[in-house]
N, C-alpha and C positions, 0 to 999 in steps of 0.2 A: 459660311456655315455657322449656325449658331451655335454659341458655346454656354454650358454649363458655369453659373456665375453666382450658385447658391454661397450667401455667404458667412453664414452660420457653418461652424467648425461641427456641430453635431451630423449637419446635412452629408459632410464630406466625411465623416467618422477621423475628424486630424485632433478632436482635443489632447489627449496625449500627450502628441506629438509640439502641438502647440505650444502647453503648458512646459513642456521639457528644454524648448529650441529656449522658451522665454527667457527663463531659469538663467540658459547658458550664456544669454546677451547673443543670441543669435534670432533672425528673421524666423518670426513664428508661422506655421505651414499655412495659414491663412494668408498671411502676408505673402509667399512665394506664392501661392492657387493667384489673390489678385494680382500681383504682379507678369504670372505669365498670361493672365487673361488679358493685362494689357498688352501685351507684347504683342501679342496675337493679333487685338483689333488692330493692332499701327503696322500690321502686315512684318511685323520683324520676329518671324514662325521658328528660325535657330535657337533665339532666346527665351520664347515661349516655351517650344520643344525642352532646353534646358533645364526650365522652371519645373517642369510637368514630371520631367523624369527624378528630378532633384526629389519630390513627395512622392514617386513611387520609391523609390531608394530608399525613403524612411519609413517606409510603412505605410504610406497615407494613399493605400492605390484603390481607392473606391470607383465605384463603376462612373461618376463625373469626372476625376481623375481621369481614366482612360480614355474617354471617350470623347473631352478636348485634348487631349495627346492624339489619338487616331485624328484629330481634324488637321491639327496642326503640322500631322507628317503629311495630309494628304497635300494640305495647300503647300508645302514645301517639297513638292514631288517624289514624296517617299511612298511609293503606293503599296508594297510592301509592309512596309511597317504601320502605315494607320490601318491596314486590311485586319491586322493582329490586333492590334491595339481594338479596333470595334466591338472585336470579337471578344476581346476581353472584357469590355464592355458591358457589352450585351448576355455574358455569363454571369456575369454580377448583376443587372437588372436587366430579365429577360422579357420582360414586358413593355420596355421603355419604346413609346415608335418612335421616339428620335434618333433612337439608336438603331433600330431596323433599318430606318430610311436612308442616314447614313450610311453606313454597309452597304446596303443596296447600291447605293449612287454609287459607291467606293469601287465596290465589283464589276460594274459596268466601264470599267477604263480599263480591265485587264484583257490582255491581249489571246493568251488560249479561250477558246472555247468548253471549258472544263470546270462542270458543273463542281461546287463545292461540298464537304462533307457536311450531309445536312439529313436529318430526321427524317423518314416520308412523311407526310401530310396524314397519313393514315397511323401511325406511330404516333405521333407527335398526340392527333385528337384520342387514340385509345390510352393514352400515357399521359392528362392534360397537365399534372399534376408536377411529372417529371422535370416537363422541358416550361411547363411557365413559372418555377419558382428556381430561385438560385439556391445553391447547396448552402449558404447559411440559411435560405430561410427554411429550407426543406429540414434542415437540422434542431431548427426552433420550432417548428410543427412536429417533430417527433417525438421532444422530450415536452411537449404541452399536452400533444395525444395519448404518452406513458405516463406521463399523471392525472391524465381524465379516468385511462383505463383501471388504474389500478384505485383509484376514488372511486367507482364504480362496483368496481370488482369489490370492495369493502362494503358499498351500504348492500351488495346483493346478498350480505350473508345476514343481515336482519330483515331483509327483504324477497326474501325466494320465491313467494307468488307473484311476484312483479311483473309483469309480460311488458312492460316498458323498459326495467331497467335490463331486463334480458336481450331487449330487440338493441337500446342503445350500448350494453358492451358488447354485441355483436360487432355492430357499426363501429366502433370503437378499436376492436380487434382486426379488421378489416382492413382500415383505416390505417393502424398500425403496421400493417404487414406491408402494405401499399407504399406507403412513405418509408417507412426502413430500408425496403428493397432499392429505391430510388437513392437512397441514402450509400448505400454498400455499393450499386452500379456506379456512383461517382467515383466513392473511393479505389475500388478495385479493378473494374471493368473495363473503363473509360480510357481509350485511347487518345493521344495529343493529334493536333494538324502540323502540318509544315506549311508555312505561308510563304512562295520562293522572294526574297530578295532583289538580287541584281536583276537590272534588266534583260539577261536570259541566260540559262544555263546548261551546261549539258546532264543528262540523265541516264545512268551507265548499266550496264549488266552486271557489276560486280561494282562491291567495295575497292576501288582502285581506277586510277584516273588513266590508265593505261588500257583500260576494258573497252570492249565494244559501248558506244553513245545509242540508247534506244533512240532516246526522244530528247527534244528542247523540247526547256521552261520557261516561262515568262514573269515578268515581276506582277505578284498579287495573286498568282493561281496561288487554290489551297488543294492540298489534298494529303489523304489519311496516313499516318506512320505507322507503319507493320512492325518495323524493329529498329536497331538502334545498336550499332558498333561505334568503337570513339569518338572520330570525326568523320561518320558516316551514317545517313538516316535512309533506310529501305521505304520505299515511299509506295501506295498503291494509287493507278486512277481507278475513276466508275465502273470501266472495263475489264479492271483486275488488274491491267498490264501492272507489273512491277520494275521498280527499278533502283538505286542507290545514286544518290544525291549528296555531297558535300556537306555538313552539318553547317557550316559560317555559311552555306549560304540560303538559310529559311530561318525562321521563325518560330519554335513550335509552341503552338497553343492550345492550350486545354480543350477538348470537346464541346 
């Protein structure tokens, strides 16, 4: 699988991180990114793995970050955890098709037949705005669009016969309302996945391992989390069924 090998610190968002590690006489995040990219190509995926998670630990977890981490658990048969990792991925840049395709591939090894929590097609095209921009960019289009509007909303008061600058702060306010809403659904709305781990688990009626076993898991199913006790995540499939799962044993990742 090919990895992400940009090697411009702006590409990966590590200057920072870079400039700090340098500072301290320690391997700049650059240095760890190339270093586990080679790890990777010489097939030695632990150490890569390593390198990858060593710059998510510091902050440096850009969507190229994740998503040679998802490659590298997947060639080291952690199917699990590169399923999360894509996904994290691909929430940071949702438009990437390398990152689609991967995922894709990734999902095709999991052993349930249980589809993942995903937008319908019909959602996704009335909401295009929603699900193709990642919450920073959706957050950088909001406060660009609140200072269009309200520049707007300014020259409209020397301008009141305007029938343009009324149609574009419409658009404008529109616009607004559109992307804010998209903005607050992530923050507040937005439910995590559970991505199962081990290669299979049990799936109980109750918070307690003592409870009746609805159903096995397999490693790489994903599916949605209803709630959340200490070390136990209520999990739902497509079909509603609910059930309580082990928190060590999934993943959860952001919608």
């Amino acid at each position: 699988m090919r990895l992400r090998t940009a090697a411009l610190l702006a590409l990966l968002g590590l200057g920072t991180v870079a400039v700090a590690r340098e500072t301290e006489g320690q391997p700049s995040a650059e240095e760890i990114f190339v270093a586990a990219n080679q790890a990777y190509e010489l097939g030695d995926f632990e150490t890569a793995i390593s390198g990858y998670e060593d710059l998510v630990v510091l902050g440096a977890d850009g969507g190229s970050v994740h998503f040679n981490l998802g490659n590298a658990y997947l060639r080291n048969g952690e199917l699990g955890l590169a399923i999360a990792e894509l996904r994290r991925s691909r929430n940071l840049m949702p438009r990437d098709r390398d990152v689609q395709a991967n995922l894709s591939f990734a999902r095709q090894s999991a052993r349930d037949a249980i589809a993942p929590p995903e937008a319908s097609p019909v959602l996704s095209t009335l909401l295009f705005w929603h699900y193709s921009l990642s919450k920073s960019e959706l957050a950088a289009v909001l406060v660009i669009v609140n200072i269009l509007f309200w520049g707007v909303a300014g020259a409209r008061l020397f301008y009141r016969e305007s029938e343009v600058l009324r149609w574009i702060l419409i658009g404008l306010l529109v616009t607004l309302v559109a992307v804010g809403g998209s903005v607050a659904a992530h923050q507040l709305l937005a439910r995590p996945v559970a991505v199962v781990l081990p290669q299979e688990i049990d799936a109980y009626s109750a918070p307690d391992s003592d409870s009746v076993v609805r159903f096995k898991l397999h490693a790489g199913t994903e599916v949605s989390i209803k709630d959340e006790r200490e070390e136990w995540l209520r999990i739902a499939l497509p079909d509603n069924q609910q059930a309580w799962i082990e928190r060590s044993w999934a993943e959860a990742v952001a919608y």
